[in-house]
C-alpha positions in Angstrom: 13.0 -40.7 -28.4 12.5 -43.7 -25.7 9.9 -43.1 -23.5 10.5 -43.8 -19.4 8.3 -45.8 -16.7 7.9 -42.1 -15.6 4.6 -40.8 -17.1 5.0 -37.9 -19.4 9.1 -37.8 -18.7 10.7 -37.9 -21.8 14.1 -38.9 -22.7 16.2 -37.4 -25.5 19.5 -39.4 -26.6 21.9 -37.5 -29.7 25.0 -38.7 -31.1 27.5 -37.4 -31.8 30.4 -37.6 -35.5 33.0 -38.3 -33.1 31.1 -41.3 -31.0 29.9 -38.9 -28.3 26.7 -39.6 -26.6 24.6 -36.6 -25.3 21.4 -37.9 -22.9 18.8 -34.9 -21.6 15.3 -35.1 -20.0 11.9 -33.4 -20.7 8.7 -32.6 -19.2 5.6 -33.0 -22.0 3.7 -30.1 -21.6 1.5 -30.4 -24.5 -1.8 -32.0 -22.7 -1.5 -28.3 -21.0 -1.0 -27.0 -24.6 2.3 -26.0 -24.4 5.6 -27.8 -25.1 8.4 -29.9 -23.3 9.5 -28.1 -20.7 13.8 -29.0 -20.2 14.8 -31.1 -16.7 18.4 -31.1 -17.5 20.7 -33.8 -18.3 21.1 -35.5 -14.9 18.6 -38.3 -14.4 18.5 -37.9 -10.7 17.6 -34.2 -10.6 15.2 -34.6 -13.5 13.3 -37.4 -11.4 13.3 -34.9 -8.8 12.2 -32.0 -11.2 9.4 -34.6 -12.7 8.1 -35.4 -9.4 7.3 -32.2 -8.4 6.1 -31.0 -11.7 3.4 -34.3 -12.1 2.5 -34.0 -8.4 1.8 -30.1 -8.8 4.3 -29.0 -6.0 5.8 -25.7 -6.7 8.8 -25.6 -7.9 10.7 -22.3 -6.5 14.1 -22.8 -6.1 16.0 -20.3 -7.8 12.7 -18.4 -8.8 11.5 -15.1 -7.9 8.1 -17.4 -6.0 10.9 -18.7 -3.4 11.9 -14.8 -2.3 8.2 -13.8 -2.7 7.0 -16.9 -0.3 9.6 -15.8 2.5 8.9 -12.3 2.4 5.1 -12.3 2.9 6.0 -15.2 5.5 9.0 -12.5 7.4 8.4 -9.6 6.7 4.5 -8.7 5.3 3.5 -9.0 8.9 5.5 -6.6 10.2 3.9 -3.7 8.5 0.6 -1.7 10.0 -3.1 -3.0 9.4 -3.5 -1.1 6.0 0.2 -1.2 4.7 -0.7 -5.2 5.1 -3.3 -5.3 3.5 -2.6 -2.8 0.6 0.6 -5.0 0.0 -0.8 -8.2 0.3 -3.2 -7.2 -2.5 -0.1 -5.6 -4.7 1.9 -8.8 -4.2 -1.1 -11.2 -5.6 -1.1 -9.3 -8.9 3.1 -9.5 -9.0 3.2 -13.3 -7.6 1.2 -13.8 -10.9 2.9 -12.5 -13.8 6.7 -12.7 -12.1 6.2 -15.2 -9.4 7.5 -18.1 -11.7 10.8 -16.2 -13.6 13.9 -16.4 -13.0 15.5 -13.6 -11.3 18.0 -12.7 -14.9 14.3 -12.8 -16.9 12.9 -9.8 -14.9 14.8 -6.7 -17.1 14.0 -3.0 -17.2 11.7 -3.7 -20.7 9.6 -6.6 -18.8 8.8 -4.5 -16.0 7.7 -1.6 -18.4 6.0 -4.2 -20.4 3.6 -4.7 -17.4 3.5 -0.9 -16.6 2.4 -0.9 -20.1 -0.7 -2.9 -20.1 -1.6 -2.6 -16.4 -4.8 -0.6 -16.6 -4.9 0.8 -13.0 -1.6 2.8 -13.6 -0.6 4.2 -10.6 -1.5 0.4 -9.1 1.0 -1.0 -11.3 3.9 1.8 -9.8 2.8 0.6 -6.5 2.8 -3.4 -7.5 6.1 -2.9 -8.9 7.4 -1.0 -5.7 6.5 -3.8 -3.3 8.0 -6.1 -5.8 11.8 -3.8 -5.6 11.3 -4.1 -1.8 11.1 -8.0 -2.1 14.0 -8.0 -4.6 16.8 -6.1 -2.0 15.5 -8.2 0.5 16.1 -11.1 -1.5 19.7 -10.1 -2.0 19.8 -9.7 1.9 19.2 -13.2 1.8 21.7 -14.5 -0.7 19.1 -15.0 -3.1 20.0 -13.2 -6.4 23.0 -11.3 -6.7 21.6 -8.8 -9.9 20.9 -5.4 -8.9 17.0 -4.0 -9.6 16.8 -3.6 -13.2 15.3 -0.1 -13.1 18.7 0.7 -11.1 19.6 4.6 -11.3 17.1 4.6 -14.4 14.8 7.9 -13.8 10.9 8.6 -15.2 10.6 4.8 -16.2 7.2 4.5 -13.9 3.6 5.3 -15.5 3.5 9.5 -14.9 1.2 10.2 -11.8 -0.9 13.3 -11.4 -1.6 14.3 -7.4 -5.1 14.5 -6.9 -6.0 17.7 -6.0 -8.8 18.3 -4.2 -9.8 21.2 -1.8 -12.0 20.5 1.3 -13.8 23.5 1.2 -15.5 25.1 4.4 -19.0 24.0 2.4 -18.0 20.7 1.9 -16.9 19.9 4.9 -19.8 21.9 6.7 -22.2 19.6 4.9 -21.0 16.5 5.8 -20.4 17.8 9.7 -23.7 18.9 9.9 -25.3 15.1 9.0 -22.3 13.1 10.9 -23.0 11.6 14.5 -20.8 12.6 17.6 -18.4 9.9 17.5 -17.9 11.1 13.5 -17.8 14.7 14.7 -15.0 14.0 16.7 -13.2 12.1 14.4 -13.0 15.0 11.5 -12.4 17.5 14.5 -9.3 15.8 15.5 -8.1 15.1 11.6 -8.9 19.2 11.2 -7.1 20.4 14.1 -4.0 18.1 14.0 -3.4 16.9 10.6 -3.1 13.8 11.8 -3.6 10.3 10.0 -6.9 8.3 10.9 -5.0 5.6 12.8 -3.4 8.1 14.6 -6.8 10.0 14.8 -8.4 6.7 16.2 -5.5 5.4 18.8 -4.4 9.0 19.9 -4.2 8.6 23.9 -6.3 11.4 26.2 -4.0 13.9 27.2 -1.8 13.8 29.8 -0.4 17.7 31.8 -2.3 19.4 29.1 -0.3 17.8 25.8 -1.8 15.7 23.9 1.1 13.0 22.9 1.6 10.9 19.7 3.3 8.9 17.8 2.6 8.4 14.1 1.9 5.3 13.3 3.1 5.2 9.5 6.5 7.4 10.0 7.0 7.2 14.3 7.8 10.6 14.2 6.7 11.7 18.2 5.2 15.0 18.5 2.3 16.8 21.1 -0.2 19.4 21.2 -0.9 21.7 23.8 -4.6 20.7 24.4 -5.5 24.8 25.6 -4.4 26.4 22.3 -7.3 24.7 20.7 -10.7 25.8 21.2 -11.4 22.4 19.4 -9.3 20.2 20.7 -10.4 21.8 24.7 -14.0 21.3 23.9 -13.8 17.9 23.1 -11.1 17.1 25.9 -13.5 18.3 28.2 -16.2 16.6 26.7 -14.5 13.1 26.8 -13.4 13.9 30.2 -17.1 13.9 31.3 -18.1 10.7 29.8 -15.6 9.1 32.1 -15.0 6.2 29.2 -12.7 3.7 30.6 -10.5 3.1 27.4 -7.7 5.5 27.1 -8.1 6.6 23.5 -9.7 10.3 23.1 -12.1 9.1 20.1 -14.4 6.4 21.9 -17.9 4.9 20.6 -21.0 6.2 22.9 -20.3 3.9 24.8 -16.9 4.5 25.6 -15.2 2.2 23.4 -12.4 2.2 21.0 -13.6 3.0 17.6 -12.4 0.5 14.5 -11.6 1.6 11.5 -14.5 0.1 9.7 -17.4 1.4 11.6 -15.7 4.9 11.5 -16.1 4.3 7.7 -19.1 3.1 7.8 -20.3 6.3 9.6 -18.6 8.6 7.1 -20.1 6.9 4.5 -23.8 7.7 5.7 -23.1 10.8 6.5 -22.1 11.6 3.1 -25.1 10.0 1.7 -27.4 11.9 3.3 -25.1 14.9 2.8 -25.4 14.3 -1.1 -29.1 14.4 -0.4 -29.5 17.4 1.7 -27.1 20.0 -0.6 -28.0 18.5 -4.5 -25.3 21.4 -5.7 -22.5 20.1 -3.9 -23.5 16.0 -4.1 -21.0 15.2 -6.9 -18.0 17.0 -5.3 -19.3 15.5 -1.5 -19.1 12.2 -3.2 -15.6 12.8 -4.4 -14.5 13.7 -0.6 -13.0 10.9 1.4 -12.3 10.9 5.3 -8.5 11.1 5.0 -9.1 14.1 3.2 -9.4 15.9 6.5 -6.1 16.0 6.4 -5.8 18.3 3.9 -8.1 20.4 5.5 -5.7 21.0 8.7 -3.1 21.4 6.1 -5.1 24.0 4.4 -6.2 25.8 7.9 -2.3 26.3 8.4 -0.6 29.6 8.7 1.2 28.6 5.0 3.3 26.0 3.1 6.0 25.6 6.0 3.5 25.3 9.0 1.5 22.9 7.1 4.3 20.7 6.3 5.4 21.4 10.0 2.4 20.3 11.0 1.6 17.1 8.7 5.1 16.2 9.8 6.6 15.8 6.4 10.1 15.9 5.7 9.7 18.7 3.2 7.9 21.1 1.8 7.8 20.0 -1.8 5.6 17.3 -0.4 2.8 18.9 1.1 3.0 21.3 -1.6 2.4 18.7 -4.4 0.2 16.5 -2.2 -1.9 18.6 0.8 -2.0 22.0 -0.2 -3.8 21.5 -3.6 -6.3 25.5 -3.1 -3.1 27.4 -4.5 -1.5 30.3 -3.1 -2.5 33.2 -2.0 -0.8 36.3 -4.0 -1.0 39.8 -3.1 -1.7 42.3 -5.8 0.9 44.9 -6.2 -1.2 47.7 -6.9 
């Protein structure tokens, strides 16, 4: 073995019975405590390969890292505020374990392998989902040519169980009866309309007696006739009297937009001091989050088809599986 002016680059000569002469390079890896890593047998591109490998500069051509980069780069900010962050989370725990492999080393049995000892399971299903997203993008781009390894492959996830969980009228009465206006509002437009908090918090005053939207997560457009609804009239009314100058319907008390954080915030003390002021119901008040006011509306519909009318979902399985988790009503037969 003949060592180069190249620190830690390592060159390998064999000969052959015949005369033949076989020259390849290496990487030492062992001050790391691993091995040689191979630079190929072209002295040029192993320079190259050494360079970036003693100067620490990624090296992501041909890697999964390279499609990962240009995605978050593209296409992560396209998404909404949460979906953002959510993925941007997911894709720091993938970046990690599959950011350096080669697009052949990620198989069906590697991906269950980190299902496998994930210990947030449903996590890893989602961290592997943002992960298949990158991967047909990357085949937009000419990157890999392989299909996803899971392809047509069915039940190869970690099982998930939907939560079910049942905003009761003494639930939510508890935490409505220590909640502020601004919160009030909040939980009475989630009730009455189903809708997402985004939506809940951008929703525009209404305009000829609808109140218009657009969700946010799907961009399915929809309205409300504002005089159907005791609750939705009452707080129209209200909100027209403050004479606020933002446009949303939720607004602060002082007539501002409200942000997603301080409407948590508020939900969180009110259900702190909800906890406190009903002891019986503290564990299952703590187990209650804001978005589950969704489920309430869903539960407050006329049954299975209005709900998922009304949540906006393309079927009923669902909001079945997913939103209307009290069970159904049956009528005895005699």
């Amino acid at each position: 073995m003949k060592r180069s002016k190249y620190p830690r680059l390592r060159s390998h000569t064999r000969k052959g019975k015949s005369g033949q002469v076989w020259t390849w390079y290496t990487y030492d890896m062992r001050p790391e405590g691993g091995t040689e890593m191979s630079l190929g047998n072209d002295w040029n591109a192993a320079v190259e390969k050494w360079h970036k490998l003693h100067n620490h500069i990624p090296m992501t051509k041909g890697l999964v890292q390279e499609a990962i980069e240009r995605w978050r780069e593209a296409c992560l900010p396209e998404y909404k505020e949460k979906t953002r962050g959510d993925y941007a989370r997911q894709l720091a725990r993938i970046e990690a374990v599959f950011g350096q492999a080669a697009w052949h080393e990620i198989t069906l049995p590697a991906l269950c392998e980190y299902l496998a000892k994930r210990t947030a399971k449903t996590q890893g299903n989602r961290e592997l989902a943002v992960l298949s997203i990158i991967w047909n993008r990357a085949k937009l781009w000419g990157m890999t040519s392989l299909p996803w390894p899971p392809g047509t492959v069915k039940n190869w996830k970690n099982p998930e169980k939907a939560r079910a969980f049942e905003v009761t009228d003494d639930l939510f009465a508890a935490v409505y009866s220590k909640a502020d206006r601004v919160l009030r509002d909040a939980m009475d437009i989630a009730t009455a309309t189903g809708m997402r908090l985004t939506d809940v918090r951008t929703v525009a005053m209404p305009v000829d007696g609808k109140l218009r939207f657009r969700a946010g997560k799907t961009s399915k457009a929809a309205y409300f006739v504002v005089a159907e609804s005791p609750v939705l009239s009452a707080l129209v009314k209200r909100r027209e009297e403050m004479g606020a100058s933002s446009v949303t319907l939720l607004v602060t008390e002082r007539g501002l937009p409200v942000s997603a954080r301080r409407l948590r915030e508020r939900y969180d003390e009110a259900r702190s001091l909800a906890a406190e002021a009903f002891p019986q119901l503290a564990e299952q008040i703590g187990a209650m989050y804001l978005r589950d006011m969704r489920k309430r509306a869903a539960s407050l519909a006329g049954g299975l088809g209005e709900a998922s009318d009304l949540l906006q979902h393309s079927s009923t399985a669902l909001t079945g599986k997913h939103y209307v988790t009290g069970g159904v009503k049956l009528k005895a037969v005699r």
